[in-house]
N, C-alpha and C positions, 0 to 999 in steps of 0.2 A: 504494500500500500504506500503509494508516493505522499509526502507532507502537502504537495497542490490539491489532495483532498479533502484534505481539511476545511477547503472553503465552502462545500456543500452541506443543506442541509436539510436532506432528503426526507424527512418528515414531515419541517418545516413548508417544503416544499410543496409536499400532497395535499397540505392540508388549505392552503392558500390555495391552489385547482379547485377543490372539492368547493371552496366558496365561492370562488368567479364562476364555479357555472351552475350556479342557482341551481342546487339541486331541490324538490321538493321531498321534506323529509316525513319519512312514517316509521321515524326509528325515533328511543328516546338518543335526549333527553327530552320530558315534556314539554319545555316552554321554547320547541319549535323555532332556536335560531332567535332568542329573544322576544319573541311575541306575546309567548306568554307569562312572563314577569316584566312588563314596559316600565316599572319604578327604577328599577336595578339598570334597566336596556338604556332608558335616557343619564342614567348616568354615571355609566361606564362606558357605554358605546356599544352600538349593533356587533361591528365588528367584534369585537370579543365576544360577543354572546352566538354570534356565528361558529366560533373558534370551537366551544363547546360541546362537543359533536362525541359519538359512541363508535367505536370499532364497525368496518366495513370492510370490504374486500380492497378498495387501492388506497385506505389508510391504516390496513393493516392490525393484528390483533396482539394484546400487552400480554396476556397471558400465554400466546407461543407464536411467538411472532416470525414472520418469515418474508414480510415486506420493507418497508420503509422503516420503521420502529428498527428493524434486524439490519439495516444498512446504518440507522441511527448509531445503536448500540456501539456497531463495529466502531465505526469511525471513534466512537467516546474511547473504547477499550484502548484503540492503538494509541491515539494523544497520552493516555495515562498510563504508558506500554505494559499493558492487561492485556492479559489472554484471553478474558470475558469480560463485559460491560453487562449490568441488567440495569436499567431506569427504574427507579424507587416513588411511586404517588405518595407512600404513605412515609415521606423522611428518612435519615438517615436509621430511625427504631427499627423500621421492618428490616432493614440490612442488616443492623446487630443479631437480630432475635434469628435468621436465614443462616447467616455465617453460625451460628454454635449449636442451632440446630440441623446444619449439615454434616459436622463433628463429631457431636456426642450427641448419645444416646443415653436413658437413663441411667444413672449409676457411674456414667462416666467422670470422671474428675476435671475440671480446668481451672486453670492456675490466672489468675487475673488480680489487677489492681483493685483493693477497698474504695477505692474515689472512685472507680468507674460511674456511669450514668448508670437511672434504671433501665437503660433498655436492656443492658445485659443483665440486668435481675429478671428479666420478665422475659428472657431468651433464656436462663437458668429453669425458671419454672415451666415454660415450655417443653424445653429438650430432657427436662428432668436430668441434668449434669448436677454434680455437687462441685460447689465452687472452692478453693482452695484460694484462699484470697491472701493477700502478699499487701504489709502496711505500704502507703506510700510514705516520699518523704517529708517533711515539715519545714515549712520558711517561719522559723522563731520568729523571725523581724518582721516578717507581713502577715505572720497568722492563715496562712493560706498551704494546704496542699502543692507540694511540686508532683517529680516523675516518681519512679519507680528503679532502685540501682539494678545493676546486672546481679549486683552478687545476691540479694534477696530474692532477685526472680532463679538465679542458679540455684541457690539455696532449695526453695521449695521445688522447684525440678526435681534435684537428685533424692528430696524425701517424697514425691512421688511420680517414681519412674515411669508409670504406668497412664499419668493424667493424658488426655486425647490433645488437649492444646491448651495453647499461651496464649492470655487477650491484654492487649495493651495497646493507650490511649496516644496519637500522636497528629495534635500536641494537645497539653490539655487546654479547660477552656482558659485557665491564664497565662499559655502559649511556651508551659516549660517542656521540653523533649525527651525521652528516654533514649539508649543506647537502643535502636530497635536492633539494629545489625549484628550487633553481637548478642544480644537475644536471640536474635531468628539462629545466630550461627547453635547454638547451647542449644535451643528446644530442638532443632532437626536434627542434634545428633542423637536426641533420646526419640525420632520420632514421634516428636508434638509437631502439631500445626498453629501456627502461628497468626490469629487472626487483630485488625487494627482497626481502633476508631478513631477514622478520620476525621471526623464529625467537623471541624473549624480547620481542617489544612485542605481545604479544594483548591486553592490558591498556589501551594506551595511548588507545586511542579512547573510553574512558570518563570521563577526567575534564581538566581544562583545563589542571592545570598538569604534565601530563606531555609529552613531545616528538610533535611531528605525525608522523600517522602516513603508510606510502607511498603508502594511499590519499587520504588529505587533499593530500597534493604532486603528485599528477600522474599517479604511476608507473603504468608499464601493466599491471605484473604484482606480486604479493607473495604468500609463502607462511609462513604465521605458525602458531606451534604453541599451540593454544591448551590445550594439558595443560600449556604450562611455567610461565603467568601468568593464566589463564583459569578455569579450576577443569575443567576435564574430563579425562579420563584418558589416562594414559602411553600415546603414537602417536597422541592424536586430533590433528590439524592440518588445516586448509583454504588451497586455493590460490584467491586473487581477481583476477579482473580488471578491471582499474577499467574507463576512459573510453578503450577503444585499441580499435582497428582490426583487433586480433588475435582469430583464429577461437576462438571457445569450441568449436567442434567439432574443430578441427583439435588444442585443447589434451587436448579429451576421447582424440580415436586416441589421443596421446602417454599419456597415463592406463592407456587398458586396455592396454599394451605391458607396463607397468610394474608396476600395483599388484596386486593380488588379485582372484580373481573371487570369494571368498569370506571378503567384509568382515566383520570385526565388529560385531555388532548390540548389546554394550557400550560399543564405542569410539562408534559413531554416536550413540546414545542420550547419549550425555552431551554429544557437541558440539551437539545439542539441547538439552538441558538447562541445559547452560552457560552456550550464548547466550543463551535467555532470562533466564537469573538476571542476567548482565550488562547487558542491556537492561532489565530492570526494578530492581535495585539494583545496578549496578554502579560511580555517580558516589560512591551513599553509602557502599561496600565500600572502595574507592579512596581515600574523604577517609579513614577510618580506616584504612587502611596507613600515609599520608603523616605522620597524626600519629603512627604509632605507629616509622617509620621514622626519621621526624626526631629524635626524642626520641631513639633508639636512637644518632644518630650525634653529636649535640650529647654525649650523654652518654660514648660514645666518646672523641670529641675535647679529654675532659678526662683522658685515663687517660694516663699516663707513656709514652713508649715505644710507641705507637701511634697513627695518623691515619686515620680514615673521610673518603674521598675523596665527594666529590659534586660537587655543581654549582659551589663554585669553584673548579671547572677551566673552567666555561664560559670559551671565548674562548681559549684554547689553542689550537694549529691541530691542528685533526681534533677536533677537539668545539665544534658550536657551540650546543648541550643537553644535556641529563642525564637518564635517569630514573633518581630518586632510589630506588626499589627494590630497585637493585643497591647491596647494602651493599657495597664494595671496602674493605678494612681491609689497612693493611702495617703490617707488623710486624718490621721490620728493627732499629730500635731496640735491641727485647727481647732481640737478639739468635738470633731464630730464622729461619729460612725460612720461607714459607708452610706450604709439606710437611710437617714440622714442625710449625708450630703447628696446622696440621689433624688431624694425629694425637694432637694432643697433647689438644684438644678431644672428640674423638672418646673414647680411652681415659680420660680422666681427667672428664670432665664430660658425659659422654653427650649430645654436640652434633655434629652433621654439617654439615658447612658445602657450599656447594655445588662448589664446585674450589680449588684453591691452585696457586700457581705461584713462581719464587722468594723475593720480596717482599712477597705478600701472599696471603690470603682473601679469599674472597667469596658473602657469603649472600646468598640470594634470599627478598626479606618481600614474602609474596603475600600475596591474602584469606584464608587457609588459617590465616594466623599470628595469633598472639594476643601480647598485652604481655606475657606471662606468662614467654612464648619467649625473647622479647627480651630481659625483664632477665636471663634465664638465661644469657643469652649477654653482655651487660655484662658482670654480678656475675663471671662465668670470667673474662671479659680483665682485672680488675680486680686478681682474686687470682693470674692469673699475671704481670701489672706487678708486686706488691708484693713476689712472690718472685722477681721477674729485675736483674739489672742493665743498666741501662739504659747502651748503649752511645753514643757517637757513630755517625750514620749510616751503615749500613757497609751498602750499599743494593749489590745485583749487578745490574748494567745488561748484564749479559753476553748479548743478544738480535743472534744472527748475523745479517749481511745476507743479505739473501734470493740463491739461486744467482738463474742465468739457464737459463732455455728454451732448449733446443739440441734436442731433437725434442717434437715433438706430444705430449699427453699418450696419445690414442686412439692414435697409432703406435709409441709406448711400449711399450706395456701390449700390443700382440699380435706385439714382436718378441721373438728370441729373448733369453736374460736367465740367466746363472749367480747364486750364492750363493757371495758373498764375505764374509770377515770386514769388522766395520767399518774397523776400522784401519787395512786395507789399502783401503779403496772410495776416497778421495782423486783427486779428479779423474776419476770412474766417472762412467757416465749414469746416476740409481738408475729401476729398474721396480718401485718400489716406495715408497709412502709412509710417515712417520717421525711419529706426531702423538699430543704430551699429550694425556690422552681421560679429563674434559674438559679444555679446551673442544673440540679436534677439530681443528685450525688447524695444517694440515701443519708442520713442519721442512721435509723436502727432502718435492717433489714428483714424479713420475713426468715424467721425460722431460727433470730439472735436472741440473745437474752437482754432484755431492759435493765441499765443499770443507773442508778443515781444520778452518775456522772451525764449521761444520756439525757436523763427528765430535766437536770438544770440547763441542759445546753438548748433544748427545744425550750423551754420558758423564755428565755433568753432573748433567743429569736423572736418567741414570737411576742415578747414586749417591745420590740424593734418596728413590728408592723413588718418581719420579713414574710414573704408568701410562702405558705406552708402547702403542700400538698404529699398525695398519699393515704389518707386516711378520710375515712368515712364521715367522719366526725370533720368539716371544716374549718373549725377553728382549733381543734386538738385537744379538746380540755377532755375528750375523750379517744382511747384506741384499744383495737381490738387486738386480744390475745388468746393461745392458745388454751384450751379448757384443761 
């Protein structure tokens, strides 16, 4: 396949025919090409609601595609040099949960980082694997999760030789990198498979000085969301498989179990779209981020009372790269929480930042972003240093150790299970998950034991006004455990 291909994009293409020539439709979806929702029609536009359209023979079908979709794919696979592409409607989740259920089978073992998101807990209870989960490391000074070392993940390798695969995050959502390469080298020689969540590096394979990506390392599998850094829209993501021995078809059953049989034909169309623009501008999209990010954090690093983390943290253990796109800013100094200075952002300077946590913010400068933005969000931290006092560092490192596993997550989750208060769950099995949303990164997990340390850190939070989700109970003052 020549790189001049990359310019096509042959779904994109079918799909733009099929609207110039008016076809008259007796297929869903029901509102017939916009007609019949005209609230929505007038004000987004006909066109898109044209766009909108069900599986046919020359646009081809999601769940075994063999037309355009299949010439799509292709072209995504080889840009991301994957041996398979599959187009994700339902986000980067349905790839995590695809990739561990093509793996392991109940009772299998995989070795995975404790910060991971829940999609690999809900790919755990799916595939019925038991998880062998590996601490990550700890940023004292930011109070935040980094990677994951080689020698921890060796570590639980060799105490169990037997587990089906290794799941690790690159990068995470605060853009620290693990060794993946020398990981993939250690699981393949125990014959682990090696699977990545790409979820925030769609980006990365565009320009050099960003972190390798899982396809560049080895890994056999990775599921990257390219709506989060990509330019295509909110749920498109692709799951790849590199250079592994693992069935594309057997990954496909796992697919139609899972996703839709009636995919979006706007979500498709732009992870067409996307990719192209990416493969033909995306090194020169990327050098202006890098300048426009770096500026943004040098100029940071001069405001009182505030620090933009990046790459010198390289060499800390669990980050052995950065992508510098992840602005992380703490704000402890000013004396505020993240929470806080989120909202504070929000209400007073019409800025939305992309999560906060105790310590800090964290925007995300895609291609998307202009300077414009940037100094918009400088110029605020600036004038909120000049009217705060700046304190000595009074940084909350309050991040509970993780419980332990005492049953399976899938034997969990279909035994029997009451609704207790939390304050009373204290040494309970929770059936139920507890996770800041974002990033998604459980508290207590299905099938852990509740401890003390656990119930004050979710108070905590949620005297902060953090968004809790997970549990039944909305606002947490209740969760369910096992009987």
């Amino acid at each position: 396949m020549k790189n001049i291909e990359q310019n096509s994009t042959p779904l994109f293409d079918a799909l733009k025919k099929y609207i110039d020539s008016n076809v008259i439709p007796f297929h869903v979806p029901g509102h017939k090409h916009g007609k019949g929702i005209p609230e929505l029609t007038s004000y987004v536009g006909e066109r898109m609601l044209k766009m909108d359209v069900n599986g046919m023979k020359d646009l081809d079908y999601f769940n075994n595609p063999t037309g355009v979709i299949y010439e799509a794919e292709k072209l995504f696979a080889h840009l991301f040099s994957a041996k398979k592409a599959f187009f994700l409607v339902n986000g980067t989740t349905s790839g995590i949960q695809a990739m561990i259920m093509s793996v392991c089978k109940p009772g299998d073992e995989i070795i995975l980082p404790r910060n991971a998101h829940t999609s690999a807990v809900s790919g755990i209870i799916l595939s019925g694997a038991i998880p062998v989960y590996v601490e990550p490391e700890i940023s004292e000074e930011l109070g935040i999760t980094n990677g994951v070392t080689v020698d921890k993940i060796k570590e639980a390798i060799e105490s169990h030789p037997n587990a089906k695969a290794v799941f690790l995050i690159n990068p995470t959502y605060y853009g620290f990198t693990s060794d993946v390469k020398a990981i993939v080298e250690i699981a393949h020689k125990y014959n682990m498979f090696v699977l990545v969540d790409e979820a925030h590096g769609a980006h990365m394979n565009f320009h050099e000085d960003f972190p390798l990506t899982a396809m560049a390392q080895g890994a056999d599998m990775c599921a990257l969301s390219m709506h989060k850094t990509g330019g295509s829209l909110t749920q498109s993501s692709a799951l790849l498989i590199g250079d592994s021995n693992i069935s594309s078809d057997k990954v496909r059953q796992v697919l139609n179990l899972i996703y839709t049989s009636s995919a979006s034909y706007l979500l498709m169309c732009s992870l067409d779209i996307a990719r192209k623009q990416m493969a033909i501008k995306g090194r020169k999209l990327l050098e202006e981020v890098l300048q426009m990010v770096r500026w943004a954090r040098d100029e940071i690093n001069e405001i009182d009372g505030v620090y933009g983390f990046g790459k010198d943290l390289i060499g800390n253990p669990g980050c052995v790269d950065f992508d510098e796109t992840k602005l992380g800013i703490n704000v402890r100094k000013l004396g505020y929480t993240g929470y806080e200075m989120e909202s504070k952002l929000r209400n007073e300077y019409n800025i939305q930042v992309e999560l906060a946590d105790l310590n800090n913010i964290l925007a995300i400068v895609s291609i998307g972003d202009s300077i414009e933005n940037l100094k918009a969000l400088v110029d605020s931290l600036k004038d909120i240093s000049c009217k705060s006092h700046i304190k000595d560092y009074n940084r909350i490192n309050f991040l509970p150790k993780y419980s332990k596993v005492v049953i399976s997550p899938r034997e969990a989750y279909y035994m029997d299970k009451k609704l207790v208060k939390l304050s009373d769950s204290e040494g309970k099995i929770a059936s139920e998950m507890v996770m800041a949303y974002p990033p998604g990164i459980p508290v207590i997990c299905i099938g852990e034991v509740i401890t003390k340390e656990i119930i004050d850190y979710i108070n905590i939070l949620k005297n902060e006004k953090c968004e809790l989700q997970g549990t039944s109970d909305p606002s947490v003052n209740y969760i369910k455990v096992l009987l």
